[in-house]
C-alpha positions as CSV (number, residue, x, y, z in Angstrom):
1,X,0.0,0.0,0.0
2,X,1.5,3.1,-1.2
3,X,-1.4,5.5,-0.4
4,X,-4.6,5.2,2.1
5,X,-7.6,5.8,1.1
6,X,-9.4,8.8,3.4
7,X,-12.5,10.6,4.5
8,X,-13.1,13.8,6.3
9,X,-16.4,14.0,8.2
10,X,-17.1,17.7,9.2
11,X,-16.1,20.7,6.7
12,X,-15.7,23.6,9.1
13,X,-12.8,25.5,10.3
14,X,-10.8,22.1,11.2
15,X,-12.2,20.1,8.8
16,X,-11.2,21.9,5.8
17,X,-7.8,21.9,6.9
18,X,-7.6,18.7,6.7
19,X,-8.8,18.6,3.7
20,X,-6.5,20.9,2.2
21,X,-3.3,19.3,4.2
22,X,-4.3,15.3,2.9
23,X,-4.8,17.1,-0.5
24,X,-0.8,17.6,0.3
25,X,0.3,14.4,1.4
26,X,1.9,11.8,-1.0
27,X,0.5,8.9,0.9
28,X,-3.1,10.2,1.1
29,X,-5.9,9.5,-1.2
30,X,-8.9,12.2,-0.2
31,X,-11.7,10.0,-1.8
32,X,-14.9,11.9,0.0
33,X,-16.0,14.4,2.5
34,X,-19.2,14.5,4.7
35,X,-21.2,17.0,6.1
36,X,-24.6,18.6,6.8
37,X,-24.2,21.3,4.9
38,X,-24.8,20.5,1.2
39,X,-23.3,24.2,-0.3
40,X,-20.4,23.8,2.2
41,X,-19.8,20.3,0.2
42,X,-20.2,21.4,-3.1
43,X,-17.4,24.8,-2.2
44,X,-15.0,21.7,-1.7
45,X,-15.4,19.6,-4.3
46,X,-14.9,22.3,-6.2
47,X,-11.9,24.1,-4.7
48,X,-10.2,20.6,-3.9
49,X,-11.3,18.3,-6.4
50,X,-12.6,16.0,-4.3
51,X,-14.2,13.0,-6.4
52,X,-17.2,12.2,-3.3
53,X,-19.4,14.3,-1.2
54,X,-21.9,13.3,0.7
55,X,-24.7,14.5,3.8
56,X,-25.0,11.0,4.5
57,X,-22.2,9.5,7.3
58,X,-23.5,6.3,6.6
59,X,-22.9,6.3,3.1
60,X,-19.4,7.1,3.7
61,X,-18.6,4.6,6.4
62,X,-19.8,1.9,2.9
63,X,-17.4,3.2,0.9
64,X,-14.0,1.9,0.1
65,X,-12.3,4.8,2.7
66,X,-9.7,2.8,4.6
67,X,-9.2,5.6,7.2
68,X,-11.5,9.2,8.4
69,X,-10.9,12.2,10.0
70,X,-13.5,13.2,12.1
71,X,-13.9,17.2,12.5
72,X,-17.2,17.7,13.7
73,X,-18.6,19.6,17.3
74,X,-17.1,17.9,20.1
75,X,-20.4,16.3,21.2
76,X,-20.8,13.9,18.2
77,X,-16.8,12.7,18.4
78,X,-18.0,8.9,20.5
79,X,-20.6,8.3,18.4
80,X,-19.0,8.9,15.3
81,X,-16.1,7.8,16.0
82,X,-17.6,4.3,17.4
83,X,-19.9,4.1,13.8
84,X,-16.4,4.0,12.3
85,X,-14.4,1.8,14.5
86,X,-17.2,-0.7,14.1
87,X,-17.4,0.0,10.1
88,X,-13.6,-1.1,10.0
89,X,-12.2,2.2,9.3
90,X,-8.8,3.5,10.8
91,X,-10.0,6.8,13.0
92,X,-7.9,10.1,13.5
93,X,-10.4,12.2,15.6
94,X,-9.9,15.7,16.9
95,X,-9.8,16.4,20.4
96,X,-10.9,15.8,22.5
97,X,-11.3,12.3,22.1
98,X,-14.4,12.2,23.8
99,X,-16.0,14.5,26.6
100,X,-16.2,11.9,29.2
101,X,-13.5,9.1,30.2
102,X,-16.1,6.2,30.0
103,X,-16.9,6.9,26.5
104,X,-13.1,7.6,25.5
105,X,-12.3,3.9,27.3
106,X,-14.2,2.7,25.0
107,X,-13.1,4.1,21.6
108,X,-10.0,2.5,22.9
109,X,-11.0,-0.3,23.4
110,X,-12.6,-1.3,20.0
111,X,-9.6,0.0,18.4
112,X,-7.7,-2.7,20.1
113,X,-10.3,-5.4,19.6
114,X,-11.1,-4.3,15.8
115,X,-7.0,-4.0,15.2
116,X,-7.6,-0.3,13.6
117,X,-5.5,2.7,14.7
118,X,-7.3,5.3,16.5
119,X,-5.3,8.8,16.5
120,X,-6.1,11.9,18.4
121,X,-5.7,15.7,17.1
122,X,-2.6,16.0,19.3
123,X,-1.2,18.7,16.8
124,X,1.9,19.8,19.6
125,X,3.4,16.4,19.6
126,X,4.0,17.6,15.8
127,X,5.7,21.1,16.7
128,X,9.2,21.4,15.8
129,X,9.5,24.3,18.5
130,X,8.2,21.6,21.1
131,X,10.0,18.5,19.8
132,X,13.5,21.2,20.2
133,X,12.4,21.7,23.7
134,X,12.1,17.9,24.6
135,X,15.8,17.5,22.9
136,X,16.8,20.2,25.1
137,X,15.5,18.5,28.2
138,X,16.3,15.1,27.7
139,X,20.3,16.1,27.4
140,X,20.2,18.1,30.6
141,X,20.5,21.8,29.0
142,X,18.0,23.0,31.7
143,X,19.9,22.1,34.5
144,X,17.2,20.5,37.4
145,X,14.0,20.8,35.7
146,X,12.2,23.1,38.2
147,X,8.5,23.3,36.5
148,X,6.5,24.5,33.1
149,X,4.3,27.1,32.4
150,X,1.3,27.0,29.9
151,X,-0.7,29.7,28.4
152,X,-3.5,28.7,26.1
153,X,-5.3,31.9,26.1
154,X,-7.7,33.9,23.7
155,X,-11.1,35.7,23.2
156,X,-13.3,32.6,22.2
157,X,-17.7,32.4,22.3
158,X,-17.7,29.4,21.2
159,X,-21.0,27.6,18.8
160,X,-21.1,24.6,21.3
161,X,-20.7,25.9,25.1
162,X,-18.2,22.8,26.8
163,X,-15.4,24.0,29.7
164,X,-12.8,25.7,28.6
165,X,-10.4,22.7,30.0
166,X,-12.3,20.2,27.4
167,X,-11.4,22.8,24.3
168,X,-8.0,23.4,25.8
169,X,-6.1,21.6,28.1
170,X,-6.0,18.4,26.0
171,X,-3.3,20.4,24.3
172,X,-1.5,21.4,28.1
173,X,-2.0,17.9,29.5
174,X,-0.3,16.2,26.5
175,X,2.6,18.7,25.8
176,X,3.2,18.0,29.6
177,X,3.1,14.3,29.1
178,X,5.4,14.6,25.9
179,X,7.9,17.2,27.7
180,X,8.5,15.0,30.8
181,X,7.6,11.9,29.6
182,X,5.2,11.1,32.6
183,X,1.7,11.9,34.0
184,X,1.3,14.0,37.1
185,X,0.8,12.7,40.8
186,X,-1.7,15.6,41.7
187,X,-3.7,18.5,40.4
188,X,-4.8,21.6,42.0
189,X,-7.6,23.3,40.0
190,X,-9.9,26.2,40.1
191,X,-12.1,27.3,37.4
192,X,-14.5,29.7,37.1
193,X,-17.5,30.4,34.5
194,X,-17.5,34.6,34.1
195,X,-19.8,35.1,31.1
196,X,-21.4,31.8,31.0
197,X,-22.3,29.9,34.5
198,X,-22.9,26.6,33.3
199,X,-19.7,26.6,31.5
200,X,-15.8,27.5,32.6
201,X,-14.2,30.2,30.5
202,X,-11.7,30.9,32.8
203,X,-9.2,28.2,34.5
204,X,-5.7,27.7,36.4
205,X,-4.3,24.4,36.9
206,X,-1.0,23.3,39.4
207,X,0.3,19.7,38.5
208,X,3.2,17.7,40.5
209,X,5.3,15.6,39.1
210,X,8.1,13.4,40.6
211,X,11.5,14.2,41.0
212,X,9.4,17.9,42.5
213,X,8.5,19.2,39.1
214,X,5.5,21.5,39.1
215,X,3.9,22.8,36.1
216,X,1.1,25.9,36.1
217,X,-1.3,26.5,33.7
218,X,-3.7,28.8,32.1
219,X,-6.4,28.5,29.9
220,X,-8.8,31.0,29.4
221,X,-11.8,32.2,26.5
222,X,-11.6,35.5,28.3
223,X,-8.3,37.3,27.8
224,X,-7.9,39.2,24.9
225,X,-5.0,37.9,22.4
226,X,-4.3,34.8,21.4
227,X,-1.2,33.0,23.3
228,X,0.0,29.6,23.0
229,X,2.8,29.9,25.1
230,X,5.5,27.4,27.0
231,X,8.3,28.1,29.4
232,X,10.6,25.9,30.8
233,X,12.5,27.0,33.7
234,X,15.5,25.0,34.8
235,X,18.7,26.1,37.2
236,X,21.2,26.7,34.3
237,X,19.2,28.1,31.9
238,X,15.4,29.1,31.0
239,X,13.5,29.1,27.5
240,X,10.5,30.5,26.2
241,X,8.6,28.8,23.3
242,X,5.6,30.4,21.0
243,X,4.1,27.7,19.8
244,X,2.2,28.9,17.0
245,X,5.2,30.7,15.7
246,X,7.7,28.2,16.9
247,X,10.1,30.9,18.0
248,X,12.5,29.8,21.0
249,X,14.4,32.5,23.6
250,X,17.0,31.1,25.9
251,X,17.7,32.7,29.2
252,X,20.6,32.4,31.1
253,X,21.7,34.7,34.1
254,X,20.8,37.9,32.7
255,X,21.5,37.4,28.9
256,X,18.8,36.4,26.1
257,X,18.8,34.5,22.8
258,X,16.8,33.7,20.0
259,X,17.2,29.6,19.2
260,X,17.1,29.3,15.7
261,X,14.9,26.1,14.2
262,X,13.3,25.1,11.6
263,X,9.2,25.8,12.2
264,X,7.2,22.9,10.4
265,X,3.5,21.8,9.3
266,X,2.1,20.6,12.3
267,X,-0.8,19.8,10.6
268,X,0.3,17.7,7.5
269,X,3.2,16.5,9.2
270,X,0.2,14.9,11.6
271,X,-2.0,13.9,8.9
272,X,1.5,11.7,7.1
273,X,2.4,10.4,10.7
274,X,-1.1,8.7,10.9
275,X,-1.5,7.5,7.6
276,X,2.1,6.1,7.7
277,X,0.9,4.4,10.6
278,X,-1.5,2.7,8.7
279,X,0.5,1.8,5.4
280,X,3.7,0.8,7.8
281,X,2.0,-0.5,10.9
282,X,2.8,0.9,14.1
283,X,1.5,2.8,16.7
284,X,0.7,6.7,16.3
285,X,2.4,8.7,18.6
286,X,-0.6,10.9,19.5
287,X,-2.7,7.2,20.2
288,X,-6.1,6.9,21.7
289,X,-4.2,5.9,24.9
290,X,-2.8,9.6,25.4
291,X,-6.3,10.9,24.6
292,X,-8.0,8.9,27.1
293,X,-5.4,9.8,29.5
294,X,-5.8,13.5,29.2
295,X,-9.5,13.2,29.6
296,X,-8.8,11.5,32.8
297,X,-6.7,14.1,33.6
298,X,-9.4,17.0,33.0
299,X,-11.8,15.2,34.9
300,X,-9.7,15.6,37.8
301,X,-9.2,18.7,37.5
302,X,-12.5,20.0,37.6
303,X,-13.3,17.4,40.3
304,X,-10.4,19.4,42.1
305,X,-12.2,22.3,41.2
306,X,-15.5,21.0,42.6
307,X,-14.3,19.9,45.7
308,X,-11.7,22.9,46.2
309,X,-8.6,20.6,47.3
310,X,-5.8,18.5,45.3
311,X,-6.7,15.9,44.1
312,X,-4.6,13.1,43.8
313,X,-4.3,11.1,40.2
């Protein structure tokens, strides 16, 4: 197999750039694209060449598609996702993988008795900026690793309400996880809903790690600009990384300096990865298992947040 055969489900702001990306990639076939919206369809087939549309999921989970990207509203990503799984079909979905830990168990678990790879929109694990930082960490250029800060911050009103830890701190929990390579022992959380009080906008999170690593992070829909932002803070040296930009400053004693890399396409670089996985057979590095695992992690935090303590994980 020298290409996989693909389908996108959902042709909004994600799922047209997949679209566009697998139109890129040289072991991708985009055979079809699903969604509700029949105009929306028709605009892509037309500005991608795209050979299948359709408004009917089931219609695509018939066809010959090997593999789908699901892009749709976070509420329909078990469901979908499950239809697929069951239909045979390879599954990259968006995260979060699910919005509860039962459900996302489960998607696990049929991937692993249906022998199909199930891949989560991990983007960061895809960053050169981050993968730099995790070089510069593993050969001690830190120093003692003394903690992480996160800021995932912007002015969002979302179209479908969840927490703002859901939307966001998929992308925190996992950078952590590929940083340090392990989970936290505890999380302190407190969140708070300002425009909306059924939902959290507004959120700061304090996670232990062994060896006395702490990490802090915010996430908010409420402050104006948008930052994706890590720092590492070691006792040699410090760095700052912008992670949409993938622009890297060193600090050490009282000097500063850009670290010059190469910035990437975290996006098609993501979309090869999984269908590599597929063609070669092995196990993406942005798995089911690291989605599940950061919806566990999310959970506790708002459960930290609900009982006002730490809560241990």
């Amino acid at each position: 197999m020298d290409k996989v055969k693909v389908g996108v489900v959902g042709g909004g702001y994600w799922g047209r750039k997949h679209i566009y990306e697998y139109n890129q990639a040289k072991n991708v076939d985009l055979r079809w694209i699903c969604d509700i919206d029949a105009k929306l369809l028709e605009q892509h087939k037309k500005d991608f060449n795209i050979p299948n549309i359709t408004t009917n999921f089931e219609e695509l989970l018939s066809s010959d598609v090997e593999a789908i990207s699901i892009c749709t509203n976070n509420e329909n990503h078990y469901k979908m996702s499950k239809k697929a799984l069951l239909a045979g079909k390879h599954v990259l979905v968006e995260k979060p993988l699910t919005l509860d830990y039962k459900t996302a168990k489960d998607l696990v678990e049929t991937a692993k008795e249906k022998k199909l790879k199930l891949a989560v929109g991990h983007i960061f694990r895809f960053n050169n900026g981050i993968e730099k930082i995790k070089d510069l960490i593993k050969n001690d250029f830190f120093g003692k690793l003394y903690s992480l800060r996160l800021q995932w911050t912007t002015v969002l009103y979302p179209k479908n309400p969840i927490d703002v830890l859901f939307d966001l701190c998929p992308h925190t929990f996992d950078i952590m996880n590929y940083l340090l390579d392990m989970w936290p022992e505890n999380i302190t959380c407190k969140a708070k809903g300002s425009r909306n009080k059924k939902f959290y906008d507004n959120a700061y999170i304090i996670s232990d790690f062994k060896n006395g690593i702490m990490t802090h992070t915010e996430v908010s829909w409420i402050l104006p600009g948008k930052v994706r932002e890590l720092y590492v803070l070691g006792s040699n040296k410090s760095a700052s990384l912008e992670c949409l930009s993938q622009q890297i400053k060193i600090f050490e004693d009282l000097m500063v300096k850009d670290l010059k890399i190469d910035s990437n396409n975290t996006i098609l670089d993501e979309l090869t990865h999984f269908a590599d996985s597929i063609i070669k057979d092995f196990e993406p590095k942005n798995n089911g298992e690291i989605g599940l695992k950061t919806i566990y992690l999310i959970e506790k935090a708002l459960e930290s947040n609900n009982k006002g303590k730490t809560i241990y994980v």
